[in-house]
C-alpha positions as CSV (number, residue, x, y, z in Angstrom):
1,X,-180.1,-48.5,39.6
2,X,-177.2,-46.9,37.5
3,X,-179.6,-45.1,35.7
4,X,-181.4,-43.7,38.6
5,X,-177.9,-42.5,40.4
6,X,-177.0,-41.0,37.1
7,X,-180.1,-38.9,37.3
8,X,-179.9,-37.9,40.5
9,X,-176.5,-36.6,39.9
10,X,-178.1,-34.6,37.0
11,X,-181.0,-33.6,39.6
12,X,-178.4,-32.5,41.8
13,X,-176.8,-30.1,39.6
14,X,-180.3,-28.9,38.4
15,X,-181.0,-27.9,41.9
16,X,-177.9,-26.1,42.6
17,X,-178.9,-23.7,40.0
18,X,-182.2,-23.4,40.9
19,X,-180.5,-22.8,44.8
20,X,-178.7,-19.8,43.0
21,X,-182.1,-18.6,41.3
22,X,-183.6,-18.0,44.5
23,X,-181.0,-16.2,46.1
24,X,-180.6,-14.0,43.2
25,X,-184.7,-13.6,43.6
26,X,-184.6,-12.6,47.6
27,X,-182.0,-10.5,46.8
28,X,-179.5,-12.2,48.8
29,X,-176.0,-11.3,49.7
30,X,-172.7,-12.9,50.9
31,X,-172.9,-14.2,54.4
32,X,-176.4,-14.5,54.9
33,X,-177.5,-18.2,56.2
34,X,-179.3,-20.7,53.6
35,X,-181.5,-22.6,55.8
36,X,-181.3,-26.0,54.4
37,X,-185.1,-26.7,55.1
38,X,-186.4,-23.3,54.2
39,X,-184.4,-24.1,50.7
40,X,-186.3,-27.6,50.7
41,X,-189.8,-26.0,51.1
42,X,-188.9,-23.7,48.0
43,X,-187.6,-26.1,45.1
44,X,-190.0,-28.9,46.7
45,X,-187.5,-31.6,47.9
46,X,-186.5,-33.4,50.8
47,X,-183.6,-32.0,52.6
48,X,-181.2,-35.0,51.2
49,X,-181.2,-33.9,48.1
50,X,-180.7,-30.2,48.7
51,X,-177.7,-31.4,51.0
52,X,-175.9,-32.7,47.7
53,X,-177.0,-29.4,45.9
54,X,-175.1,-27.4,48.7
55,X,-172.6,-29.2,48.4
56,X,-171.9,-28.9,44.9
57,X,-172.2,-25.3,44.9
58,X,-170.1,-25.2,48.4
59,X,-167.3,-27.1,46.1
60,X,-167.4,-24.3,43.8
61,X,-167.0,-21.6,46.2
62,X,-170.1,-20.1,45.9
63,X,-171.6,-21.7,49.1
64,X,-169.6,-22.3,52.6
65,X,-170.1,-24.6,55.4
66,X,-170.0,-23.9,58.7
67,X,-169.8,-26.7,61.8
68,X,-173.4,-26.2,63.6
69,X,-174.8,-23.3,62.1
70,X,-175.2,-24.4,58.2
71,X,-174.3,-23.0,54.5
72,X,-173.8,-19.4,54.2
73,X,-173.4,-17.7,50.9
74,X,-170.0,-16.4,49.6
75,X,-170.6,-15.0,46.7
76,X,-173.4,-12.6,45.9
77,X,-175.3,-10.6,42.7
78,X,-172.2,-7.8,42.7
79,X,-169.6,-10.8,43.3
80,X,-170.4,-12.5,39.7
81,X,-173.7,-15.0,41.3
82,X,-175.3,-14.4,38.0
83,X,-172.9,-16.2,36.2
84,X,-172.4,-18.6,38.6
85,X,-175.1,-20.9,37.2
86,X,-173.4,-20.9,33.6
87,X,-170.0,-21.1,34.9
88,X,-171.4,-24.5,36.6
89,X,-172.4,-26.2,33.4
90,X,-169.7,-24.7,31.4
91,X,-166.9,-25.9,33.8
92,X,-168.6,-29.1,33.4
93,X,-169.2,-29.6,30.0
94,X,-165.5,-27.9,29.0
95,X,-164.5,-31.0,31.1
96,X,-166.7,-33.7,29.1
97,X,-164.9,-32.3,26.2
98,X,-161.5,-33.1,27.6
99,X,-162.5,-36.3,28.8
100,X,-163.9,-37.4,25.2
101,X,-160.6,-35.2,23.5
102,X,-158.4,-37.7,26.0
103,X,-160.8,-40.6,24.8
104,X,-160.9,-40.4,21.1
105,X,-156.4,-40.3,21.1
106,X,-156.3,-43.0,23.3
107,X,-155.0,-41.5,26.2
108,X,-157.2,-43.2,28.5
109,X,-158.1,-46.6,28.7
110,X,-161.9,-48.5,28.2
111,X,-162.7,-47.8,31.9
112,X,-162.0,-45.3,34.3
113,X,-163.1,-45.2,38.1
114,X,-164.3,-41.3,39.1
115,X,-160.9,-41.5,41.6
116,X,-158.6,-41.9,38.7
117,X,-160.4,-38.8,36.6
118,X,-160.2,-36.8,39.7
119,X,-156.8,-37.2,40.0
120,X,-155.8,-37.0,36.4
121,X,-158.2,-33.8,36.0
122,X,-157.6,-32.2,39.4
123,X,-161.3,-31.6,39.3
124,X,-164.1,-32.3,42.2
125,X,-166.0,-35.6,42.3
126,X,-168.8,-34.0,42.0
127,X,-167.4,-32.1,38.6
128,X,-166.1,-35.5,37.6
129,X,-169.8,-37.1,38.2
130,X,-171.6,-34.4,36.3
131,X,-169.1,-34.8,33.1
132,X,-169.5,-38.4,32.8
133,X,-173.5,-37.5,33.2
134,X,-173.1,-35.1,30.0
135,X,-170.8,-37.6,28.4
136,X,-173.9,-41.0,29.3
137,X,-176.5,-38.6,27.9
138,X,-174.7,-38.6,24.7
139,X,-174.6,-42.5,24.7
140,X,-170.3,-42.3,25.5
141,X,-170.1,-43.8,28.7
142,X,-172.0,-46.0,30.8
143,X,-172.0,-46.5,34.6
144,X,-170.9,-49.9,35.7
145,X,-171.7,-51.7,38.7
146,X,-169.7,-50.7,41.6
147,X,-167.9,-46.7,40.9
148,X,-166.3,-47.2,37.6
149,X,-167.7,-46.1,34.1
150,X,-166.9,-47.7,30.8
151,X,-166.5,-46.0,27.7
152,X,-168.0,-47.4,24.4
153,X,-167.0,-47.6,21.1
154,X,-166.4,-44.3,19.2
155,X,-166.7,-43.6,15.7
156,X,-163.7,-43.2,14.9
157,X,-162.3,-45.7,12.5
158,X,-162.8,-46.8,9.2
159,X,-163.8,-50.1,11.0
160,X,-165.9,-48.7,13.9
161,X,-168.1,-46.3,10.8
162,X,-168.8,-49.3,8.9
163,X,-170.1,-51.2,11.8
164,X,-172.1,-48.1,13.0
165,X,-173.8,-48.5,9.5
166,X,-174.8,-52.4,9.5
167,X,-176.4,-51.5,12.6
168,X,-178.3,-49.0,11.1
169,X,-179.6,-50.8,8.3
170,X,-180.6,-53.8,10.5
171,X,-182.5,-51.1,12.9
172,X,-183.6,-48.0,10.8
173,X,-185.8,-49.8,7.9
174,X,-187.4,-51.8,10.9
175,X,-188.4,-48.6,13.0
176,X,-190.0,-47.2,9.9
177,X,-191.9,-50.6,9.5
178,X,-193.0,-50.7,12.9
179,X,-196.2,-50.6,14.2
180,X,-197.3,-47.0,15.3
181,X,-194.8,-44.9,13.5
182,X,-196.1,-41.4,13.7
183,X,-194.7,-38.4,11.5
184,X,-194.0,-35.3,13.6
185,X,-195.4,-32.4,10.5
186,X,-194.3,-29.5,12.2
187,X,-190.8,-31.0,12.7
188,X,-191.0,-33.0,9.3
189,X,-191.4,-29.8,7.8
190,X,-188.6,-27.8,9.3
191,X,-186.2,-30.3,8.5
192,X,-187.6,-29.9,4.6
193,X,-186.4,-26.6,4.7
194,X,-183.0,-26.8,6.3
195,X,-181.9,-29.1,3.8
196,X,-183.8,-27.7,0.7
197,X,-182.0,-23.9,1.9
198,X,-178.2,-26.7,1.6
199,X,-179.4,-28.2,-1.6
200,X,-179.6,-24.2,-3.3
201,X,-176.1,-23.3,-1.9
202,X,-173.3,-23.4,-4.6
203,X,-171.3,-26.1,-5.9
204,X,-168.8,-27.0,-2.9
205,X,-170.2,-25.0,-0.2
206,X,-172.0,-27.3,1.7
207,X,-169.8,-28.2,4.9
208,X,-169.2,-31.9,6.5
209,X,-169.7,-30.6,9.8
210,X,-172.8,-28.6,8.5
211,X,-174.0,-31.9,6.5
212,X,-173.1,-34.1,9.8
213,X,-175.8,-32.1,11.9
214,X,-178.2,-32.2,9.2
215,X,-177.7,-35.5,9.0
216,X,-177.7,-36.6,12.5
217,X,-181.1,-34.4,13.0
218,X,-182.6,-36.6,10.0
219,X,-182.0,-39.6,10.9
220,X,-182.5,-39.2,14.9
221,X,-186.1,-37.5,14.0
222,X,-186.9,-41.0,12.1
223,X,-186.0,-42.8,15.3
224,X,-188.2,-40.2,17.6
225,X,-191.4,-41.0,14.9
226,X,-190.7,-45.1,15.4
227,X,-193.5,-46.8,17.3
228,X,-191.2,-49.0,18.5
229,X,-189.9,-47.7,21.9
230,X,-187.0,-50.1,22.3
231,X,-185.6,-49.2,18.1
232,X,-186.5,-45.9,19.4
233,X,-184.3,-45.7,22.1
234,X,-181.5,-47.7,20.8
235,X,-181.0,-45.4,17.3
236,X,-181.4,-42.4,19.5
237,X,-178.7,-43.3,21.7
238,X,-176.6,-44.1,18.8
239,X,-177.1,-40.9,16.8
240,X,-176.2,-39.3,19.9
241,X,-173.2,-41.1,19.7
242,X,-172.3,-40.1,15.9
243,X,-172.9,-36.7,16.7
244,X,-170.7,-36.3,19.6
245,X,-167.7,-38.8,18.5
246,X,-167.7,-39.0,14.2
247,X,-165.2,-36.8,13.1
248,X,-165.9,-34.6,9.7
249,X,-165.2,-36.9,6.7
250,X,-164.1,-35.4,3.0
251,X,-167.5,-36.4,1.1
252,X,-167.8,-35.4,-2.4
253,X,-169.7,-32.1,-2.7
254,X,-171.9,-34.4,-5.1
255,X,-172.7,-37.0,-2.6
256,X,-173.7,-34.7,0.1
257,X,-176.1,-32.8,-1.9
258,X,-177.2,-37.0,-3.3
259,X,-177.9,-37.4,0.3
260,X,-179.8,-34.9,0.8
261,X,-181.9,-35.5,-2.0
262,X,-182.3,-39.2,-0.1
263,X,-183.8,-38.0,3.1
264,X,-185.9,-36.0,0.8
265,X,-187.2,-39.0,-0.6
266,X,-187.3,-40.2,2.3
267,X,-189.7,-38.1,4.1
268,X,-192.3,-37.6,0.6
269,X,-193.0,-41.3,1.0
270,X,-193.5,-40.7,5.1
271,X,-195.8,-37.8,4.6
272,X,-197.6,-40.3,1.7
273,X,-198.0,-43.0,4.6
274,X,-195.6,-45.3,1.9
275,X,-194.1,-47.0,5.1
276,X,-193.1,-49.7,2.8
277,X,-191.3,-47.4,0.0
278,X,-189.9,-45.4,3.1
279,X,-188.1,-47.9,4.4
280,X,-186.5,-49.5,1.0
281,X,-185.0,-45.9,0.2
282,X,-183.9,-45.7,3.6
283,X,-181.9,-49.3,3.0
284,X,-180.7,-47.6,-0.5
285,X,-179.8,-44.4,1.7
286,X,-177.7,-46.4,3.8
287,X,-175.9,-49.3,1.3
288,X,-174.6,-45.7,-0.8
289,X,-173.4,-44.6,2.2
290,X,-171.1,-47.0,2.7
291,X,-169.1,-46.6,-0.8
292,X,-168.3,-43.0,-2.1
293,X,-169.3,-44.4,-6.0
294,X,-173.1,-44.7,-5.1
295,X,-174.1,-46.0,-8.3
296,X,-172.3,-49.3,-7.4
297,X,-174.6,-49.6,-4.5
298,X,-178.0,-50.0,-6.5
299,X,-176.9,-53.2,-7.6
300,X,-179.3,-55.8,-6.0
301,X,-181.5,-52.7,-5.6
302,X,-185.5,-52.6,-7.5
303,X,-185.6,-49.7,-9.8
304,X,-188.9,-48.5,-8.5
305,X,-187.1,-47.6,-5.1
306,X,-184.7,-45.3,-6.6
307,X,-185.4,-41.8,-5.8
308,X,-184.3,-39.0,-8.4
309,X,-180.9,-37.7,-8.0
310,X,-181.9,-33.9,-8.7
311,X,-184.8,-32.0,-7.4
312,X,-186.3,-28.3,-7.8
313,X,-186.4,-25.9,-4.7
314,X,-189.9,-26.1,-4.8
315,X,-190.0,-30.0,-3.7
C-alpha cells in the first residue's frame, strides 16, 4: 500500500505537468476556467486524480480555486507557464537535496513525519511528498505505516562502506550465477567504451566522482542483466543508494584505473557466457575493494581467476 501511495504522489505530479502541456497547446491564458472533467477526458483519468494535480499546481500559484465555479489559470505562456513545469521538479528535487544535505550531518533524526519537514522547510505538503518520492526512488527513505518516513542507512562511514560491500559480495556473484542472466550488448558495449576512453586519460586524471558514476553504472547494469528479479531489485535499490549518498573517496590513481581493468574482465567473460569465471572476478573485484593494497586481497584467491592488471585500448 505504501508503494502504491508513493506512486500516486509521483502520478500526481506527472499530471500536473501534463495539465500545463495542454494549456500551453490550446493556447490558454490567465483567467480562463480549467474544467476539471474536460481536463479528465484529455490526460485519461478520473476526476480524483486530476483534483490532486490541480491542486498541486494551485499550491504553486499557477492554478486558483474558486468556491463553485472551479480552477482558473493564473499564469499564462507570456507569464513564465513554460517554465512552470521545470520550476515544479526543480523546486522539488533542490528540496530532496536539502533534505539528504540535512540527512547525511545529522541534523535530522532516523524518521521524520511530512508535518515536521513542512514546518522545518516551510514548504507545501505536497512539495514535501514529492521530495521524499525523489529521495524513495533513490532507495533513501521509505514510507512507514501511518504518515511518517524513515530514512536508511547512508554510506557514509568507514563502517556503513564496508558493510555496503559484504552485502555485495553475498548478492553480486549470486545474480551473475542465477538462472536467466541475460547480457544487454548494446548497453554492454557502451559501457566498454566509457571506461576504455578513462583507462587512456593520463596518469592522475581520472576523477572519484567521475570513477564513482562509472562505477555505479557497472555494477547496477550487472544487477539489470540478473535473472533473478528479487537480487535484481535489491542491488538496484542499493546502487541507487551509493550513488546518491557515498561521498568521493581519495583512491589511488592506480587502483581506479585496476578497477577498471576488473569490470573489464568482468564483462569479456559475460560476453564469453563464462558465468562461472564472471562471477569469481566479480568476488576478486569486490575483496580488493575493500583494502587500498589489492595484492593482499588475492590471498585465498585461484590464480586462474585473476584478470591482467594492464590492457591495450583495443580490448
Amino acid at each position: 500500500m505504501a508503494e502504491l501511495r508513493r506512486n500516486a504522489r509521483q502520478n500526481h505530479l506527472t499530471l500536473a505537468k501534463q495539465v500545463i502541456s495542454i494549456a500551453l497547446e490550446r493556447g490558454l491564458q490567465p483567467g480562463e476556467h480549467l474544467p476539471e472533467q474536460a481536463f479528465s477526458e484529455a490526460c485519461g483519468v478520473s476526476r480524483t486524480p486530476m483534483r490532486a494535480a490541480f491542486k498541486i499546481l494551485e499550491e504553486n500559484e499557477i492554478l486558483s480555486w474558486r468556491e463553485e465555479e472551479g480552477y482558473f489559470l493564473e499564469t499564462g505562456p507570456q507569464d513564465g507557464l513554460t517554465e512552470a513545469a521545470q520550476l515544479l521538479e526543480e523546486m522539488e528535487d533542490s528540496l530532496a537535496t536539502r533534505i539528504l544535505s540535512d540527512r547525511a550531518a545529522r541534523r535530522i533524526s532516523d524518521v521524520q513525519s511530512v508535518s515536521a519537514l513542512v514546518r522545518r522547510y516551510g514548504r507545501s505538503r505536497s512539495t514535501v511528498l514529492n521530495a521524499l518520492k525523489i529521495l524513495a526512488r533513490d532507495g533513501i527513505v521509505t514510507q512507514l505505516p501511518g504518515r511518517s518516513w524513515a530514512f536508511q542507512p547512508i554510506l557514509d562511514t568507514p563502517r556503513s562502506i564496508e558493510e555496503s560491500l559484504q552485502f555485495r559480495l553475498i548478492l553480486e556473484p549470486q545474480a551473475i550465477t542465477a538462472p536467466g542472466f541475460q547480457l544487454d550488448a548494446q548497453k554492454a558495449g557502451l559501457l566498454r567504451a566509457q571506461m576504455q576512453a578513462h583507462l587512456q586519460t593520463r596518469q592522475g586524471r581520472i576523477g572519484s566522482a567521475s570513477f564513482m558514476r562509472i562505477d555505479t553504472e557497472f555494477h547496477g547494469f550487472i544487477a539489470e542483466c540478473s535473472g533473478n528479479r528479487f537480487a535484481r531489485g535489491a542491488l538496484l535499490a542499493h546502487h541507487r543508494l551509493r550513488r546518491a549518498t557515498q561521498k568521493d573517496l581519495s583512491i589511488p590513481d592506480f587502483r581506479l584505473r585496476q578497477s577498471l581493468e576488473e569490470h573489464l574482465d568482468i564483462l569479456d567473460s559475460l560476453e564469453q557466457l563464462q558465468f562461472d569465471v564472471a562471477a569469481d572476478l566479480m568476488t576478486l573485484h569486490l575483496r580488493r575493494s575493500r583494502i587500498r593494497r589489492p595484492e593482499a586481497a588475492n590471498r585465498g584467491i585461484v590464480p586462474l581467476t585473476r584478470g591482467p592488471l594492464t590492457r591495450g585500448p583495443s580490448a
